[in-house]
C-alpha positions as CSV (number, residue, x, y, z in Angstrom):
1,X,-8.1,5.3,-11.5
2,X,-5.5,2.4,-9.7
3,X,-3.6,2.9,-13.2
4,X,-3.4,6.8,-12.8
5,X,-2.3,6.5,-9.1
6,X,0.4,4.0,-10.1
7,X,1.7,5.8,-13.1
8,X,1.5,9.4,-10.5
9,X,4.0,7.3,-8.2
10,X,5.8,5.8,-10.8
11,X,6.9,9.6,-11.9
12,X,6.8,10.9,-8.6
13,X,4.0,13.3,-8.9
14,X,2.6,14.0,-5.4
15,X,-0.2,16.5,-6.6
16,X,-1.4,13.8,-8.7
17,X,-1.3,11.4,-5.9
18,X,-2.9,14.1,-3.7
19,X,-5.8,14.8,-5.9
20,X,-6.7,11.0,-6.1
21,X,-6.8,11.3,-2.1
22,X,-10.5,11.7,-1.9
23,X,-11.8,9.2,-4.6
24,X,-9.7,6.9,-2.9
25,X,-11.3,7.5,0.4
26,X,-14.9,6.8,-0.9
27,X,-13.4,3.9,-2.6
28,X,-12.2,2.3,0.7
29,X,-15.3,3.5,2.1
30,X,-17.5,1.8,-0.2
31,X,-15.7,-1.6,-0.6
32,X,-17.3,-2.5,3.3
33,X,-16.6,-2.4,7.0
34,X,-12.8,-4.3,6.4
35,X,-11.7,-0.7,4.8
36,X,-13.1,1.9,7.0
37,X,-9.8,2.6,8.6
38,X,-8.1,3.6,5.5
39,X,-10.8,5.7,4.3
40,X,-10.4,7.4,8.1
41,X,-6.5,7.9,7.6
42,X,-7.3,9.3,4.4
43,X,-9.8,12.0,5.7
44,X,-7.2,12.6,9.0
45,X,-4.3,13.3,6.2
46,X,-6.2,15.3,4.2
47,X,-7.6,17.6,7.3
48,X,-4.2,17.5,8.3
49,X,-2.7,18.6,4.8
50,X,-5.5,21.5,4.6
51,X,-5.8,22.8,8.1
52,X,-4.0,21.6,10.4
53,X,-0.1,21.3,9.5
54,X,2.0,24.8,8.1
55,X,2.2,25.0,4.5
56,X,5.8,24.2,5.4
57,X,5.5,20.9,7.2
58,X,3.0,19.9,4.9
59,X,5.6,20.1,1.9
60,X,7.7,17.9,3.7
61,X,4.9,15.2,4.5
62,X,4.4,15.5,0.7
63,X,8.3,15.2,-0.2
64,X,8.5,12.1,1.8
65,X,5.7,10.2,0.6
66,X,7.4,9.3,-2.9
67,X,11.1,8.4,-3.3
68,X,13.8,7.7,-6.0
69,X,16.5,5.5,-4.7
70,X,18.0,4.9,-8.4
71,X,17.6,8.7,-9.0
72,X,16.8,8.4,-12.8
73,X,13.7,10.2,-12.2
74,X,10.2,10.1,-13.1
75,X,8.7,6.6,-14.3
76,X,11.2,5.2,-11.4
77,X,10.0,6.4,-8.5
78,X,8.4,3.9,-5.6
79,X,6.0,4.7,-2.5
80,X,7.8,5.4,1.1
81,X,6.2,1.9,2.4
82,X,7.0,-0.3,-1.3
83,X,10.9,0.9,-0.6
84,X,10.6,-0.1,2.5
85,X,9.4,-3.6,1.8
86,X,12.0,-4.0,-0.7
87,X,14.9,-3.2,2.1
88,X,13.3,-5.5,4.3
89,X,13.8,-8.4,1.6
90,X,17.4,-7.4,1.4
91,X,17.7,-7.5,5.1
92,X,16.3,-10.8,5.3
93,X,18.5,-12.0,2.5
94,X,22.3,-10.1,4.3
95,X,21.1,-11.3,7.8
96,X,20.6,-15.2,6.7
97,X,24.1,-15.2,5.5
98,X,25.1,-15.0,9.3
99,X,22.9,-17.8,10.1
100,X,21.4,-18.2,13.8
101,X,24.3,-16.1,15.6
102,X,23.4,-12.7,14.2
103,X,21.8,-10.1,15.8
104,X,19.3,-7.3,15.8
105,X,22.4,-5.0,16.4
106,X,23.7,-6.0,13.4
107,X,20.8,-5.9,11.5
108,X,20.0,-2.1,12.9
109,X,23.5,-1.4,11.9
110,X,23.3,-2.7,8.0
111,X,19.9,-1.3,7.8
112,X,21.1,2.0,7.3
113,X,23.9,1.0,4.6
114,X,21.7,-1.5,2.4
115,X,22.0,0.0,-0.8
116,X,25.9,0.5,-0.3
117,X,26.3,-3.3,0.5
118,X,24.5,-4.1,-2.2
119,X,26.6,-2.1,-4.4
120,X,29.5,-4.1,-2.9
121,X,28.1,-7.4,-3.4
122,X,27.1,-6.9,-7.2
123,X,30.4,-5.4,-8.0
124,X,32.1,-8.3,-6.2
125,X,30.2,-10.9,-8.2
126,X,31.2,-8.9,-11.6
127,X,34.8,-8.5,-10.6
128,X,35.0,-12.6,-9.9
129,X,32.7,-13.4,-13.2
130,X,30.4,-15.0,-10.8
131,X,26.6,-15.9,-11.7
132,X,23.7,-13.3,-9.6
133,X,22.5,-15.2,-7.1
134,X,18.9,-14.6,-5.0
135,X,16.5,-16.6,-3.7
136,X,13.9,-15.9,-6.4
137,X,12.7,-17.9,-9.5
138,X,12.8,-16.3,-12.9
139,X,9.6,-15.4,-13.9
140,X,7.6,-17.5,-16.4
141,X,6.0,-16.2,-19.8
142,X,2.5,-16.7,-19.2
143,X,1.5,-14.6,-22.6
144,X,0.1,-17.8,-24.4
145,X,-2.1,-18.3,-21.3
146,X,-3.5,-14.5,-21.3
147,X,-4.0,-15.3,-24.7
148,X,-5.7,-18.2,-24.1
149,X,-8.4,-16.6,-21.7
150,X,-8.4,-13.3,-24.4
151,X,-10.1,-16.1,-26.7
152,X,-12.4,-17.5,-24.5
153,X,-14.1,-14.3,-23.4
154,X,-14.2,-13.4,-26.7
155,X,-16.1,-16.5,-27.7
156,X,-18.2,-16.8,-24.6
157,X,-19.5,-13.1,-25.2
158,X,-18.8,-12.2,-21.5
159,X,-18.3,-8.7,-21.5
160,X,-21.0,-8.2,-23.9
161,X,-25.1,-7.8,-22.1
162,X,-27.3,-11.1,-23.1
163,X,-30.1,-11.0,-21.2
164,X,-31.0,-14.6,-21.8
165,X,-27.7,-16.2,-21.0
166,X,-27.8,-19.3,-18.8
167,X,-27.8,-19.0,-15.0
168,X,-28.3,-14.8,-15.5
169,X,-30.5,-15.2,-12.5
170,X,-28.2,-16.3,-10.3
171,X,-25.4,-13.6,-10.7
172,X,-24.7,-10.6,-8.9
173,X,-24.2,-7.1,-9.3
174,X,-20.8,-5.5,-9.1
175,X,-21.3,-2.3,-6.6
176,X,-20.3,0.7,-7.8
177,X,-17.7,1.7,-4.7
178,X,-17.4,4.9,-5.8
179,X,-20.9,5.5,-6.1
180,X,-21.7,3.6,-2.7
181,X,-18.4,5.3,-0.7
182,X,-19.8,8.6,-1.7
183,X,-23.1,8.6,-0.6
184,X,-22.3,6.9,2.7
185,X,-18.9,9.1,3.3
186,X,-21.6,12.3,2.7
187,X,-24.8,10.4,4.8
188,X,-22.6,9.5,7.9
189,X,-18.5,9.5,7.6
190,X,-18.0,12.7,7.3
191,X,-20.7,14.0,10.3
192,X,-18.9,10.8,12.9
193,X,-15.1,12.0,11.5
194,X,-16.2,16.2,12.4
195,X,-17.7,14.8,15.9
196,X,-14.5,12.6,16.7
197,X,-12.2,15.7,15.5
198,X,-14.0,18.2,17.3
199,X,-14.3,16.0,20.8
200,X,-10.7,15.6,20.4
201,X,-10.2,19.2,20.2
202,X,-12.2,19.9,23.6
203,X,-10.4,17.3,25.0
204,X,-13.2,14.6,25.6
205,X,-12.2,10.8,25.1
206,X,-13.9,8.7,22.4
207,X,-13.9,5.5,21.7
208,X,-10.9,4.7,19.1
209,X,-11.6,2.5,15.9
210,X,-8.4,0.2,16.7
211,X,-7.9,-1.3,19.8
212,X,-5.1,-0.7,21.9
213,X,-2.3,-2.7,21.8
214,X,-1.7,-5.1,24.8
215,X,1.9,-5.3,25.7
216,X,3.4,-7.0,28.7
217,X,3.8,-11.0,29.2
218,X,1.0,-13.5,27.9
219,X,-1.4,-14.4,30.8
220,X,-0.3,-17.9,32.3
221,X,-2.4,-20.8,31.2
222,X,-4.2,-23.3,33.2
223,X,-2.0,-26.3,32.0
224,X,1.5,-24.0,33.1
């Protein structure tokens, strides 16, 4: 399923992305309490896709979910938030080369013209004949060692069933999350996520999963 969902994004199908929506949510849901919240967002963006947004509004929640910044098209596309990880490590790279007296003006002002600057900046280097530079490593080739562990399961047997291997006692179980996500999302979830939605309709308060964010100074210490 995570190979289907990447290879939707990577050709910037949204309706394949969209039907994956659910099984993800039982997924998160089933992998413990440290997940919950995206199974929740999840279920809010589905409700929202299905019943609460205009057919209109929805296709535009859709359209800006994917994006193709190279504009070659499908197997290039990236997620909204991977793009945006991606111009925050170019940000970090254009604001260091200002040192300690930049500012967050001038980063707010670059922001929007990343992919331009680095346009200038590669065809600077080409027109000079200068070597790329970045603050990455090159990659190693680590096929021998893939090999390597390819081997060993092989001679260790350990995706094949022996029920008399050593230690068998002692292992665990994998959980199915699937499985587990979709009986608990049916026994529970859903019910609280109905009750929260329709309390929030009538206007009641209810007691938010996240806490709210505490903004103002630090309280003073007893050593200050």
């Amino acid at each position: 399923m995570v190979l289907v969902l990447v290879r939707a994004i990577s050709d910037g199908d949204i309706g394949r992305v969209e039907v994956l929506l659910p099984h993800l949510a039982m997924m998160f849901r089933g992998s413990g309490s440290g997940c919950n919240k995206y199974c929740t967002e999840i279920l809010h963006f589905i409700h929202n896709i299905k019943h609460v947004w205009t057919p209109e509004f929805a296709d535009i929640m859709r359209d800006n979910m994917i994006v193709c910044i190279s504009g070659c098209g499908p197997g290039h596309c990236t997620a909204i938030d991977m793009n945006i990880e991606h111009l925050i490590g170019y940000l970090k790279i254009l604001l260091q080369a200002k040192g300690m007296t930049s500012t967050w003006d001038r980063l707010g002002n670059i922001s929007a013209a990343i992919v331009h600057l680095q346009l200038v900046k590669k065809k600077i280097s080409a027109a000079l004949d200068t070597a790329y530079q970045s603050t990455g490593h090159t990659t190693p080739n680590t096929s021998h060692l893939v090999w390597r562990v390819q081997r060993r399961v092989h001679s260790e047997g350990l995706q094949e069933l022996q029920p008399h291997r050593t230690n068998n006692a002692r292992g665990k179980l994998i959980t199915d999350i699937l499985k587990v996500g979709e009986s608990k999302i049916k026994s529970s979830t859903l019910a609280t996520f109905n009750k929260k939605l329709m309390a929030m309709i009538d206007g009641r308060r209810f007691e938010d999963e996240c806490p709210a964010m505490a903004f103002g100074p630090a309280p003073a210490s007893d050593d200050d």
